[in-house]
C-alpha positions as CSV (number, residue, x, y, z in Angstrom):
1,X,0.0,0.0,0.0
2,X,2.9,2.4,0.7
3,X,4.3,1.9,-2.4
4,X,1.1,3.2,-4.3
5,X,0.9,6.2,-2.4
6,X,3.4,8.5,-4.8
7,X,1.0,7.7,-7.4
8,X,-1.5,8.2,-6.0
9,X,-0.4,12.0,-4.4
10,X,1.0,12.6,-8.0
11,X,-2.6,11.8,-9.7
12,X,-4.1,14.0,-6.8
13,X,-1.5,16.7,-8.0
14,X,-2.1,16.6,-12.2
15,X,-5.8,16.4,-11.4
16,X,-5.6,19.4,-9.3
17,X,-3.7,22.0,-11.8
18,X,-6.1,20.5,-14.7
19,X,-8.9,22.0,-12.8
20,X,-7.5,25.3,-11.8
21,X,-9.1,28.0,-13.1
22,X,-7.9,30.9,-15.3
23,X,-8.5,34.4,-13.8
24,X,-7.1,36.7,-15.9
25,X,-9.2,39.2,-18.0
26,X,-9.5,39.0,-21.5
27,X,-9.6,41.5,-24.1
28,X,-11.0,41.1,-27.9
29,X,-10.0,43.8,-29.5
30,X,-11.0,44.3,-33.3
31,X,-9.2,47.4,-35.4
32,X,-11.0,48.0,-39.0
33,X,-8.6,50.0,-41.0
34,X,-8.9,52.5,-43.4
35,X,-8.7,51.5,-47.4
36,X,-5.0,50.5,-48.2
37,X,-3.9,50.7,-44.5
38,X,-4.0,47.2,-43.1
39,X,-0.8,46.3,-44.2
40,X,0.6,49.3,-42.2
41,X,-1.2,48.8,-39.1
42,X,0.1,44.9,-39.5
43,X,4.4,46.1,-40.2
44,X,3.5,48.6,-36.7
45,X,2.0,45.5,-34.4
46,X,4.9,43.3,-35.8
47,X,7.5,45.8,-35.4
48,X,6.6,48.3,-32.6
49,X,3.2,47.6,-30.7
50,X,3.4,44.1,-29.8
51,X,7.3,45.0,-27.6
52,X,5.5,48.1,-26.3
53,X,1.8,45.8,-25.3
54,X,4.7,43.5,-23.3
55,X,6.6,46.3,-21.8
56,X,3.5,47.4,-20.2
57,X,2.3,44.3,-18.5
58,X,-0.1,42.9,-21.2
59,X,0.4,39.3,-23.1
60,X,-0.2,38.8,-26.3
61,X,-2.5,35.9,-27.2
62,X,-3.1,35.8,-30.8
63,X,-3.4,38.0,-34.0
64,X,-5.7,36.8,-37.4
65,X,-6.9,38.3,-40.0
66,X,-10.7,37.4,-41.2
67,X,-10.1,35.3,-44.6
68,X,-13.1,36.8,-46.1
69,X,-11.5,40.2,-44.8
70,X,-14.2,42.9,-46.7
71,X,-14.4,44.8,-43.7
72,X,-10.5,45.4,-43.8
73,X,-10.2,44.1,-39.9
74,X,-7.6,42.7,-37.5
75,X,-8.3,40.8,-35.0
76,X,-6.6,40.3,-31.6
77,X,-6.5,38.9,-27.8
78,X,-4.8,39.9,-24.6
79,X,-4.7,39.1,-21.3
80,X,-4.4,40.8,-18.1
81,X,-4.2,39.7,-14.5
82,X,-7.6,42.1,-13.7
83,X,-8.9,45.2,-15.0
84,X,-7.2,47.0,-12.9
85,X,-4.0,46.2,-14.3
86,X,-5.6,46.2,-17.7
87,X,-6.7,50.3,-17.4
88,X,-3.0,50.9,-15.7
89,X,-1.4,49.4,-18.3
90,X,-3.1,50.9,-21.4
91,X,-2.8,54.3,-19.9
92,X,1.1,53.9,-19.6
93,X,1.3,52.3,-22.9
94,X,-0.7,55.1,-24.8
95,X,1.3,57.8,-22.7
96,X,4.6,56.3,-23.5
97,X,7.1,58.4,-26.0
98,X,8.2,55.8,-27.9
99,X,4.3,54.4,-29.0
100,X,3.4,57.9,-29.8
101,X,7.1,58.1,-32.2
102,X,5.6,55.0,-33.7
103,X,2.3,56.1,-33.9
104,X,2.7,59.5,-35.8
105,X,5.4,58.3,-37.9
106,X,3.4,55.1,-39.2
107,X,0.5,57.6,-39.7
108,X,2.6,60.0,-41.7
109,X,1.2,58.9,-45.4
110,X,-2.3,59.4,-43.8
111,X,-4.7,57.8,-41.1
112,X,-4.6,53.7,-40.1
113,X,-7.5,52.8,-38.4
114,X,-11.8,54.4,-38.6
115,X,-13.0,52.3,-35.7
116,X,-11.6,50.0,-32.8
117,X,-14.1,47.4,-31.0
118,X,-13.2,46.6,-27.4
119,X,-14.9,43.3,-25.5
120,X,-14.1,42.0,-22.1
121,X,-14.1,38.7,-21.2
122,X,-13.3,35.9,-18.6
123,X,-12.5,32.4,-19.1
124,X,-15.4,29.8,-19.3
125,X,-15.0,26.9,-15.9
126,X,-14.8,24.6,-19.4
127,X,-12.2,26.4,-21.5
128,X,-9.1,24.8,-22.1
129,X,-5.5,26.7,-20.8
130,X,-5.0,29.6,-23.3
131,X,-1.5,29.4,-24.2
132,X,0.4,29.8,-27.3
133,X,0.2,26.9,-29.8
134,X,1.1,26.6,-33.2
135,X,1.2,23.6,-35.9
136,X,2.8,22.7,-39.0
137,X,1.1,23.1,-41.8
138,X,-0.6,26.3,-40.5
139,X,-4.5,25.9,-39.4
140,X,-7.3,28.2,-40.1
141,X,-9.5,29.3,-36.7
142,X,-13.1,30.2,-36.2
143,X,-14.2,32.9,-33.6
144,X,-17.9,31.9,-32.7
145,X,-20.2,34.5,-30.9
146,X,-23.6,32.5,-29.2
147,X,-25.8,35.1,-28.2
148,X,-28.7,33.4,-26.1
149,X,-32.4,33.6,-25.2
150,X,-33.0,35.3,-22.0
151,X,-31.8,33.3,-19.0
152,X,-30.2,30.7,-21.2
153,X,-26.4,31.5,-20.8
154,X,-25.9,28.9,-18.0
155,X,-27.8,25.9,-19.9
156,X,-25.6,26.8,-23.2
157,X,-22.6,26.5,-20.8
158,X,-23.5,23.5,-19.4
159,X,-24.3,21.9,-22.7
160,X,-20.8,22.8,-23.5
161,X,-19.0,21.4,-20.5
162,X,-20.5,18.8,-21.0
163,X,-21.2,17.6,-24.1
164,X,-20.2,19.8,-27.3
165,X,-16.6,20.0,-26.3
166,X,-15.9,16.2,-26.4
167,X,-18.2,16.3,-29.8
168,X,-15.9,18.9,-31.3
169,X,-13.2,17.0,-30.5
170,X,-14.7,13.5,-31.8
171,X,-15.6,15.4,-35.3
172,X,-11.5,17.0,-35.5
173,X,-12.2,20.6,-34.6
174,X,-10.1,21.7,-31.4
175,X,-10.7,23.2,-28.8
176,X,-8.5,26.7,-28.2
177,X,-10.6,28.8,-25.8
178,X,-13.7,30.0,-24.3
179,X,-14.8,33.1,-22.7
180,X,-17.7,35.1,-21.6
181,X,-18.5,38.6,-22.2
182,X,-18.3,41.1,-19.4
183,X,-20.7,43.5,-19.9
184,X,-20.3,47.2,-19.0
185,X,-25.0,47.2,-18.7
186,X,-26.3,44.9,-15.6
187,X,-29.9,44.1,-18.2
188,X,-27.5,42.6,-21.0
189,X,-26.6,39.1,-21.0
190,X,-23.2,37.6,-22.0
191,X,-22.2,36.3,-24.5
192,X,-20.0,33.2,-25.2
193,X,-17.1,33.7,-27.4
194,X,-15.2,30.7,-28.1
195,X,-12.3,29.9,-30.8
196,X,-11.2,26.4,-32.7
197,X,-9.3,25.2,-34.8
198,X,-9.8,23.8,-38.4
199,X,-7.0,22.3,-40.9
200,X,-8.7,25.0,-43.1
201,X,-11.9,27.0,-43.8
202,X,-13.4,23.6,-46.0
203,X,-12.5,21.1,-43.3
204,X,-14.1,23.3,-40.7
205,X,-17.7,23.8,-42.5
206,X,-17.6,20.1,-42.9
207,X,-16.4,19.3,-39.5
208,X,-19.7,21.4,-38.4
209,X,-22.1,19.2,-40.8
210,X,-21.1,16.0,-39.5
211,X,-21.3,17.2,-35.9
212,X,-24.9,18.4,-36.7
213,X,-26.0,14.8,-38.2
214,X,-24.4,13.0,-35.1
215,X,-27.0,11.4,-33.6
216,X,-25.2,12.4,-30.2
217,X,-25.4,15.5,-30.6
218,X,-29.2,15.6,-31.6
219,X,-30.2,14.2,-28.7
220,X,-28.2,16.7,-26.2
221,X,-29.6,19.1,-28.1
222,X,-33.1,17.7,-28.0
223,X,-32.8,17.3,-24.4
224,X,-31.1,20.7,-23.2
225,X,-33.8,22.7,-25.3
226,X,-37.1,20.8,-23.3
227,X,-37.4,23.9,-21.7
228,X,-37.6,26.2,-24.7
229,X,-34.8,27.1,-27.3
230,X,-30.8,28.4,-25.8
231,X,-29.3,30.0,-28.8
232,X,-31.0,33.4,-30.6
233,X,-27.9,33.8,-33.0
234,X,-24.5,32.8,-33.8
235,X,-21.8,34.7,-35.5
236,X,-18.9,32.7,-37.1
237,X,-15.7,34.5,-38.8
238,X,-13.0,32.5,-40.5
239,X,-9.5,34.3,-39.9
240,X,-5.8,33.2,-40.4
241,X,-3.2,33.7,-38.0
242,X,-0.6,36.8,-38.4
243,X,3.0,35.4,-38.7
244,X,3.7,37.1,-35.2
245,X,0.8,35.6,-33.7
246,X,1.5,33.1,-30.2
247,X,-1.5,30.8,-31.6
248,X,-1.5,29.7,-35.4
């Protein structure tokens, strides 16, 4: 019996840091960039901002670009331990000397970016580690946005611990991470945001029809929705990671 005791403490110990949750705050951040500028704002993040973000206490997650990219958009995560530390650090980082060279110099042949989206977000209890990843040949990734009937948020999580997790898995999408929406209005109800991974854009979409036809996952869904519909709409953008990017 003695002699099973190691194990059993070191079992005990991998269980215990595969449980432990993430409390960092997340940011989504979304720059659409005026016509003939993305490339600029892309050489300023790869040469200048993405230094300056770690100087200042944030991490960089991951940068993609939308494949279907009409809006002329970049998209990118950070992290920060709280929002406290996430206003600190944004203040120093947008009073700093050296960003504001940067950022008149890079604007010199005219204006980068019309509008910047900001979104907040913790980790889902179900979301795997967020860390930097990266495989050979490159993937393609999907940002999903589930917005749900009233008072459904919890049974959409659940369904997702769960269940759809494991089913992703089963039909070769993977899982990269989950988060919910922190709202700034008490009335609005978060949103989950979530991110996989696809060998590419085709393999993804087809990855998604043979989940939905898995007879599975038609009767979790049948079952979790007894008490009325979860999901009002879903949003789904195909990007590509940025050759700087931690996940790609």
């Amino acid at each position: 019996m003695k002699k099973l005791l190691p194990v059993i403490l070191l079992l005990t110990v991998q269980y215990s840091i595969a449980q432990s949750t993430d409390t960092k705050l997340y940011e989504l951040r979304i720059y659409y960039c005026e016509p003939g500028r993305l490339d600029a704002l892309i050489s300023r993040f790869q040469n200048h901002t993405t230094a300056l973000f770690e100087k200042h206490g944030m991490t960089n997650v991951g940068y993609w670009l939308p494949v279907n990219n009409e809006k002329n958009a970049l998209y990118y995560v950070l992290s920060f331990p709280d929002e406290k530390s996430r206003e600190a650090s944004w203040k120093a980082f947008i009073n700093d000397p050296a960003w504001q060279t940067v950022r008149n110099k890079s604007e010199e042949s005219g204006k980068i970016i019309t509008s910047i989206t900001s979104i907040l977000m913790k980790a889902s209890d179900f979301s795997p580690l967020v860390q930097a990843s990266q495989k050979n040949p490159e993937r393609v990734f999907e940002l999903r946005t589930y917005y749900c009937h009233p008072g459904k948020l919890s049974d959409l999580n659940t369904r997702f611990r769960n269940h759809t997790l494991k089913l992703f898995e089963k039909h070769g999408m993977t899982n990269v991470a989950y988060w919910e929406t922190i709202e700034k209005e008490a009335n609005v109800q978060p949103k989950l945001v979530y991110i996989l991974a696809h060998k590419s854009e085709e393999a993804g979409k087809a990855s998604f029809d043979t989940f939905r036809k898995d007879p599975e996952w038609m009767k979790v869904a049948s079952e979790s929705e007894k008490g009325g519909k979860i999901v009002e709409k879903i949003e789904s953008v195909y990007m590509k990671p940025l050759a700087f990017s931690a996940i790609k």
